[in-house]
C-alpha positions, 0 to 999 in steps of 0.5 A, a space after each residue: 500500500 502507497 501512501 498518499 502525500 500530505 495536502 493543505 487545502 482550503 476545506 470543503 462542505 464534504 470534509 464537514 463530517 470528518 471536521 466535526 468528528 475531530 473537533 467532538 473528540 478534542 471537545 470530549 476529551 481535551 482542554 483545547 476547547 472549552 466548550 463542553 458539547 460537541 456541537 453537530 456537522 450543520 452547526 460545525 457547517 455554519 461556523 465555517 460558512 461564517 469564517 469563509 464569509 469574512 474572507 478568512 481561510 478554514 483548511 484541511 490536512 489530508 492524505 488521500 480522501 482521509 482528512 487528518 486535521 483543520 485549521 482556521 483564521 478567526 475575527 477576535 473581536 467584531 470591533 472594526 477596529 480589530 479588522 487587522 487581528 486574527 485568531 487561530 484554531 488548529 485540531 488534529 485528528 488523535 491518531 495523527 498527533 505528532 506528524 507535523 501536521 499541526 505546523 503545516 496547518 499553522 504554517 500554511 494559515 499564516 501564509 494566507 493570513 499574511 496575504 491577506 493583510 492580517 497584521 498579528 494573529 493570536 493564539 488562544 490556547 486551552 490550558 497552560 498544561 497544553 505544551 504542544 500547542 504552546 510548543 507549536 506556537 512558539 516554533 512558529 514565532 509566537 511569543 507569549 502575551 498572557 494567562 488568564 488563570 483559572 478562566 475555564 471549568 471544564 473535566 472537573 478542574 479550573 483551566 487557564 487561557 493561554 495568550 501568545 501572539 505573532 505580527 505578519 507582514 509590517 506588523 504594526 511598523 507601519 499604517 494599517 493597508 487597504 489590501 485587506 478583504 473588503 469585508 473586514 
């Protein structure tokens, strides 16, 4: 049997099913996500409907047909003043934790969040416990910029928010460009 090379790509509404099982297992049994129920494919659905609606990239890591992780850019906040900030969401499906696909992911999001003229992209980590997210981040040239502690309740213990932060493109060495999607 051949394997299939790794792919990023923008998702599909066919990839739904597999997203929505890979987020259920993080929201179960992890602490990345503080929700407490995973939520179904049509809401799964909507949310991204919503992220590709503000211009902002949802993508895949597959091997064939088999999608192994998502990835997505986020708006922070709806303030119009926020329009140049992004957060980041990454989930790897548990059977393929520590390939790498998390900083293929995050790398190639970064990239169509540069391009798109994203100035700073946030990570909102779950848990300071949480080393290989915080880990991925850092790799990436995020730096650390908070905790809020104790800011979740989730499995029966308080969680901490984890900040960290990285500056795309100019950064905020310069004035805000007009390159930005419309919808921003």
């Amino acid at each position: 049997m051949t394997s299939s090379a790794l792919l990023i790509r923008p998702s599909s509404p066919a990839d739904l099913p597999a997203i929505t099982a890979i987020y259920a297992h993080h929201v179960t049994h992890g602490t990345g996500s503080f929700e407490l129920d995973a939520p179904d494919v049509a809401e799964m659905g909507r949310r991204r409907s919503d992220v590709l609606a503000k211009g902002l990239p949802h993508l895949v890591a597959s091997r064939g047909e088999e999608v192994l992780g998502f990835a997505y850019a986020g708006a922070f906040r709806p303030r119009p003043a926020f329009r140049f900030l992004a957060e980041d969401s990454i989930y790897i499906h548990p059977n393929h934790a520590g390939q790498g696909l998390g900083r293929a992911l995050l790398a190639e999001l970064i990239r169509h969040c540069e391009a798109l003229g994203i100035r700073q992209l946030l990570a909102v980590i779950g848990d300071s416990a949480n080393t290989g997210s915080i880990g991925l981040h850092r790799s990436l040239g995020f730096t650390h910029t908070g905790i809020l502690k104790a800011s979740g309740w989730k499995h029966d213990r308080w969680l901490d928010t984890v900040f960290m932060q990285k500056a795309l493109g100019a950064g905020d060495s310069s004035p805000a460009s007009e390159l930005t999607p419309a919808n921003r």
